[in-house]
C-alpha positions as CSV (number, residue, x, y, z in Angstrom):
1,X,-26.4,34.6,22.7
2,X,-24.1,32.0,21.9
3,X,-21.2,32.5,19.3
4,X,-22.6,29.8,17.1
5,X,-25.8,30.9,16.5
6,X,-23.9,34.4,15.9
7,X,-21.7,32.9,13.0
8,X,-24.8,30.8,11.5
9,X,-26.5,33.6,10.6
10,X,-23.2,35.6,10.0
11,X,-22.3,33.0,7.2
12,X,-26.3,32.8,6.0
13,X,-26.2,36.4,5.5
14,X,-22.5,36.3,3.3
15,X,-23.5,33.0,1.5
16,X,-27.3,34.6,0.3
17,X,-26.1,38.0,-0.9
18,X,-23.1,36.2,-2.5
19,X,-25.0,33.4,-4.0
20,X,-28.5,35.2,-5.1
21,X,-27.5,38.5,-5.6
22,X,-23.8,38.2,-6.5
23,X,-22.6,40.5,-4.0
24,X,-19.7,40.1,-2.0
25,X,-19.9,41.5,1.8
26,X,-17.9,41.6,5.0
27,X,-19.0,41.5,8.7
28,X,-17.7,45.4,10.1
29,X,-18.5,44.6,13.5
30,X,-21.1,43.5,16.4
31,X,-23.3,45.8,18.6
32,X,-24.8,44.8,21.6
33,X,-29.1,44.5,20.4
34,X,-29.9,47.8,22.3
35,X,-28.5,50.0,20.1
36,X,-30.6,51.9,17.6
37,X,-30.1,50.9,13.5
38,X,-31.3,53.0,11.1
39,X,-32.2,52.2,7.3
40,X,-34.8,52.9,4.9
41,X,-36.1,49.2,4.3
42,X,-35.8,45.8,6.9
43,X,-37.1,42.4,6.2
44,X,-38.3,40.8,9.2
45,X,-39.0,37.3,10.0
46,X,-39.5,35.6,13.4
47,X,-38.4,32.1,14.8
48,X,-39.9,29.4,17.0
49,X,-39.2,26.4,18.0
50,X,-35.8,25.6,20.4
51,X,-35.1,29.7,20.2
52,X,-37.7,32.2,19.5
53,X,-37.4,35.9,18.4
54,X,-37.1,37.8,15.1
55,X,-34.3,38.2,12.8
56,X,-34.3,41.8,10.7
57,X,-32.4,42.9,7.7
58,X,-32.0,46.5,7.7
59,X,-31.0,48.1,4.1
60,X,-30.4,51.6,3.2
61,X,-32.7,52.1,0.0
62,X,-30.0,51.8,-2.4
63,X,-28.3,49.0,-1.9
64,X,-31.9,47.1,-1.0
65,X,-32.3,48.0,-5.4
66,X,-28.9,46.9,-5.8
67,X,-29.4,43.6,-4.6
68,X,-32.9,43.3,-5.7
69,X,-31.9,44.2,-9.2
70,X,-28.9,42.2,-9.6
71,X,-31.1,39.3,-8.1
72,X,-33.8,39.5,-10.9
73,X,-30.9,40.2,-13.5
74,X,-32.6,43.8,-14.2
75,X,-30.7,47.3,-14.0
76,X,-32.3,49.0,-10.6
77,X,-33.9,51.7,-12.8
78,X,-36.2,49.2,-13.8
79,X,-37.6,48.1,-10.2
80,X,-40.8,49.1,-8.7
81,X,-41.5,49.9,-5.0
82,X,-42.8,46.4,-4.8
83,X,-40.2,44.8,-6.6
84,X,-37.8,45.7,-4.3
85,X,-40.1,45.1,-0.8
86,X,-40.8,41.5,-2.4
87,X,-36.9,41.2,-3.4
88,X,-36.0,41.9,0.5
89,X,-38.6,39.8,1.9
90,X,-37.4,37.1,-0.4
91,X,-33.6,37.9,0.8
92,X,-34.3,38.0,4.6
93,X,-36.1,34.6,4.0
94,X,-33.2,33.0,2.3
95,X,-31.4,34.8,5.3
96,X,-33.1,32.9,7.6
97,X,-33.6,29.3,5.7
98,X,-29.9,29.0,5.6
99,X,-29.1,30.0,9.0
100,X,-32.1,27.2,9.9
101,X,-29.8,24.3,8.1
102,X,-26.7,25.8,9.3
103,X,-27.9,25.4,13.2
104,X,-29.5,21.7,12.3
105,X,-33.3,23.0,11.5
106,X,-33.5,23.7,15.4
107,X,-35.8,26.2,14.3
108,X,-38.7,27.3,12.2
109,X,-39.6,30.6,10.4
110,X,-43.0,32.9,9.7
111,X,-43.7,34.8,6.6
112,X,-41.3,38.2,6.3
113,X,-42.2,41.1,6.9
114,X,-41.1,44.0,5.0
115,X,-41.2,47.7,7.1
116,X,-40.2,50.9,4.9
117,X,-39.6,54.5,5.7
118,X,-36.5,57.1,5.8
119,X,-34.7,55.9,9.1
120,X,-36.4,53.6,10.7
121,X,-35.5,51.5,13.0
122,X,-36.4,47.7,14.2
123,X,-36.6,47.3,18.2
124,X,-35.9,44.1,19.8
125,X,-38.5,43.0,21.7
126,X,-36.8,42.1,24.9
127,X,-33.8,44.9,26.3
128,X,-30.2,43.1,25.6
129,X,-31.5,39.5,24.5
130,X,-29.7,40.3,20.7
131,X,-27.2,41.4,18.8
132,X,-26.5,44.1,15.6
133,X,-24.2,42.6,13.0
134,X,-22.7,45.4,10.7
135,X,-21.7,44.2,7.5
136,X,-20.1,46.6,4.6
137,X,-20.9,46.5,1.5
138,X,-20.2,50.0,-0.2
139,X,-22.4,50.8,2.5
140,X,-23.0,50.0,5.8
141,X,-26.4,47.8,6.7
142,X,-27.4,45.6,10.1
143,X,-28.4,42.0,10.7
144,X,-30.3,42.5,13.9
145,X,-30.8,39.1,15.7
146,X,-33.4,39.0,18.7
147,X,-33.3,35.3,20.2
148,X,-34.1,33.7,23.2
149,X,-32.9,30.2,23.3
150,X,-35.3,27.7,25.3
């Protein structure tokens, strides 16, 4: 996968949670896409178009609330179990809109998904066609991106 799609949905990722949920983060690293991810909520969304594949968001529960909450300007307490699937649907979305205009709308996106459950993980669909960005917030969390450019 080519280091320019990499960084455009690097930058999405920073710029989104920065912008929407006023939340400062830093990439911690890439992974090659066949290693396993774990978190408690992921926001999935697929592409077509010049590439095709999925991009997923993978949260620990926590910080999903955290960033939900300071999106909707509420205290986390507050948040339903909907609130905060809806809140990462909407993120990975935004996620995924930016990264669009950042690579020249060579692409377009589905609907999210939104997958919950204690450790989870998102599988790629094809062995080694993606990478695993870490990012750090207070905690660690993954931007898995599964593309196939045509």
């Amino acid at each position: 996968m080519n280091k320019t799609l990499i960084d455009a949905f690097a930058e999405a990722t920073k710029s989104v949670l920065m912008m929407m949920a006023g939340t400062e983060v830093e990439m911690d690293g890439m992974m090659d896409g066949r290693q396993k991810v774990y978190g408690d909520i992921s926001g999935v969304i697929g592409l077509t178009g010049s590439m095709s594949g999925s991009i997923a968001l993978t949260l620990p529960v926590e910080l999903a609330k955290r960033l939900v909450a300071n999106m909707l300007a509420m205290d986390a307490s507050e948040l339903q179990e909907e609130d905060v699937q809806d809140g990462v649907g909407e993120i990975i979305n935004m996620i995924a809109g930016d990264a669009k205009g950042r690579c020249n709308d060579s692409f377009k996106i589905s609907l999210p998904s939104v997958i919950t459950g204690k450790r989870h993980t998102v599988s790629t669909s094809k062995e080694g066609d993606g990478v695993i960005i870490a990012f750090k917030e207070k905690v660690p969390f993954y931007l898995q991106i599964s593309l196939e450019e045509k």
